[in-house]
Phi, psi and omega in degrees: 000121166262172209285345184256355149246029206213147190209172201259130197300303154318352155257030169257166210293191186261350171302339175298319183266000196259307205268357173280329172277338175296319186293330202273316175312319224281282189308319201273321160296334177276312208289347182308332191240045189246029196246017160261005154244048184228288201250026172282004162273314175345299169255041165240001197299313178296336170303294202298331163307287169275003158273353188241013127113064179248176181237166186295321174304318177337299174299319177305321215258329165265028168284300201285318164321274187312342181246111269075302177292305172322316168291315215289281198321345194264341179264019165225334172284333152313310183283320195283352183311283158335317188286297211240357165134122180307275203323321178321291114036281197293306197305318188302308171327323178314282162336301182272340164320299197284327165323295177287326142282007147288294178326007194228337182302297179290014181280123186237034194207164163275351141330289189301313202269347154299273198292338168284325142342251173016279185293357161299320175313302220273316182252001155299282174353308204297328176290351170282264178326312180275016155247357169287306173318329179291305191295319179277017199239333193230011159230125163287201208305289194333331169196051183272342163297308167338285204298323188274329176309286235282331172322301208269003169266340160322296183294333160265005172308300191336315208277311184298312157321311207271000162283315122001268199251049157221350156287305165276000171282324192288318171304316207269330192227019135116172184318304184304326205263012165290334220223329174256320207247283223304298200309328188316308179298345180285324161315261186338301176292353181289312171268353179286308182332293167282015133284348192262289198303158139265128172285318203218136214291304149330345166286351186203053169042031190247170204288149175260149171338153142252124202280127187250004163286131175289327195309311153238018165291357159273333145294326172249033145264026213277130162308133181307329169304320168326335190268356197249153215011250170270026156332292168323296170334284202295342180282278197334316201265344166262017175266110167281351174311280214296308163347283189256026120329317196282322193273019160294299186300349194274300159291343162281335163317293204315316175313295216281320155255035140286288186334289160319325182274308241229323191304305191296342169264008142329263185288348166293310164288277168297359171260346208025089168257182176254190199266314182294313172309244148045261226287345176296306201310269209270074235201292156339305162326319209270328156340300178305302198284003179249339199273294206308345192272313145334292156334303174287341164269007171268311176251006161275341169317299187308286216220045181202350165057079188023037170296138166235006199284327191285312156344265145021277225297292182338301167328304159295333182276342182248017159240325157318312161296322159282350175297307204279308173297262189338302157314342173233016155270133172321132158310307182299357182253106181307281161006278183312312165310324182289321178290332210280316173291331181278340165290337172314287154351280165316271214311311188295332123344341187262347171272127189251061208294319177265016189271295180296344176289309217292330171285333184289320187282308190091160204262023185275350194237012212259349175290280183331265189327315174282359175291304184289323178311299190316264215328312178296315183299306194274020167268313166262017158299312198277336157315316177305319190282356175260304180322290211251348155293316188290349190305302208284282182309321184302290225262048173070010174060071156258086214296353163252022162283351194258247244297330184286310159315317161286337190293314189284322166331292183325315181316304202286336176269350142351278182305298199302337165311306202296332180260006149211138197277119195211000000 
């Protein structure tokens, strides 16, 4: 990069700063509806339990197929992102996302419903990293927490969108139709997207940034060859900093979609709640997973001089402790559950996790990293979801022996934050 095409980020034009918001508003906005072809069996699983007669591994097990798939696709749709075109990238995932649910729609098994599930997974992935990798082409370090806070409150709009209006397509016209008409707008926002977005600030001829944090001006001072083919791999994967980040994001998975997986049939089963009541109740969660992130990327920017590790440990600690609540509070006592889910939520919003792939990496490198981060959290996502069905069926479904479990998961990632520094 030379000097006549790279400028000190408070001097680049203002058309430079009009357009880092359009891509990052752009993006966020595609990412607000895309979990409704992602994690939208979660508040139909009971519908989908008792009509097609399934059992909690059953369930467990097609839980684990989308995020097994979803990591699998996370370990390559960053680099191919990087390689052959971001925005390109998110629009094809858009597309067959919406493709593969319907092909899960007609599913009249835990089979039928497991392997297109899967490749749903799979092909969803393309929209993560290489919108992340984008998002890092046009804000640096200094105030890349803002911009990924605003990611991660998309995301948890997401989840709160898609719990909402894929709950009630499901409660008023059955499971299936849950799985066809909603996912239908990830296309369609998928091609906007990509006519809206730019990858790259060069791309509509403005000068790129020069990152003045040492923490990822040092990975992307890097010989450029380094950057070509599985380069990337190999820097990342012999970094132990990044290493054992990724397995933080890996044991935090475990919390955030366990939660997701297990509360509404949870509060369903052991609350005797209704399929609506249920989706109103734990609805709540993902709230949370919408307020927080901002916040946390706001004031680690500010007043923490782009630190994210003190976030974390916060994070970790004060969802261990609602973990620790929910296990030892009645189902039936709504109220309680319900506060205890919406702090669940916050604390868990507060970690900022996919931030730190992007710093540790830098942005040459940042598809690829946030793909392998992604990819270990969603490998012990999809475990938890194997792990904690035989819990619940072998032993008689004991669910805060689940929540207890999760609360020291939170624990152990604590300690483990605490050895990097970011």
């Amino acid at each position: 990069m030379s000097s006549a095409e790279a400028g000190r980020y408070a001097d680049l034009p203002k058309r430079y700063h009009i357009f880092k918001w359009r891509v990052l508003l752009a993006f966020a906005g595609f990412y607000l509806f895309l979990y409704m072809g992602r994690f939208n069996f979660w508040p139909v699983a009971p519908l989908v339990k008792d009509d097609l007669g399934l059992t909690h591994l059953e369930i467990g097990v097609i839980n684990a197929m989308l995020l097994w798939g979803f990591g699998l696709g996370d370990l390559v749709h960053g680099r191919l992102g990087e390689t052959y075109g971001l925005r390109l990238w998110v629009m094809i995932g858009a597309i067959l996302t919406t493709v593969f649910n319907w092909v899960t729609s007609f599913a009249t098994s835990a089979v039928t419903m497991a392997i297109p599930w899967g490749i749903a997974g799979f092909v969803n992935a393309a929209c993560w990293a290489p919108g992340i990798s984008m998002i890092s082409q046009w804000w640096p370090r200094q105030n890349r927490g803002m911009a990924m806070g605003i990611v991660g409150t998309a995301a948890g709009g997401a989840m709160v969108m898609m719990w909402w209006i894929s709950g009630y397509v499901g409660a008023e016209w059955g499971w299936r139709a849950s799985f066809r008409y909603p996912p239908l707008i990830i296309a369609a926002l998928g091609i906007i997207f990509y006519l809206i977005a730019r990858d790259r600030p060069s791309d509509v001829d403005l000068p790129e940034y020069v990152e003045e944090d040492a923490v990822s001006a040092t990975p992307e001072s890097l010989d450029p060859e380094r950057y070509k083919g599985l380069g990337p791999y190999k820097e990342l994967l012999s970094n132990p900093r990044f290493l054992l980040a990724s397995h933080v994001k890996g044991l935090e998975n475990v919390v955030r979609y366990g939660l997701t997986t297990w509360v509404p049939i949870y509060y369903f089963e052991e609350g005797g709640l209704s399929i609506e009541s249920t989706v109103l109740l734990t609805i709540l969660l993902p709230l949370g997973y919408l307020i927080a992130p901002p916040v946390a990327g706001i004031f680690s920017d500010r007043y923490l001089g782009s630190r994210r590790q003190p976030m974390v440990i916060f994070s970790c600690a004060a969802s261990a402790a609602v973990l620790i609540g929910i296990a030892l509070a009645p189902p039936v006592n709504v109220t309680l559950g319900a506060t205890l889910l919406l702090i669940g939520g916050l604390s868990m919003g507060m970690s900022p996790m996919s931030t730190v792939a992007v710093d540790i990496a830098g942005r040459h490198m940042s598809g690829t990293s946030s793909g392998l981060l992604d990819a270990h959290g969603y490998a012990y996502a999809g475990a938890q979801a194997i792990i904690f069905s035989v819990v619940l069926d072998m032993a008689g479904s004991p669910w805060p022996v689940v929540f207890i479990a999760m609360a020291a998961t939170r624990v152990v990632c604590g300690l483990m934050i605490s050895r990097v520094k970011v």
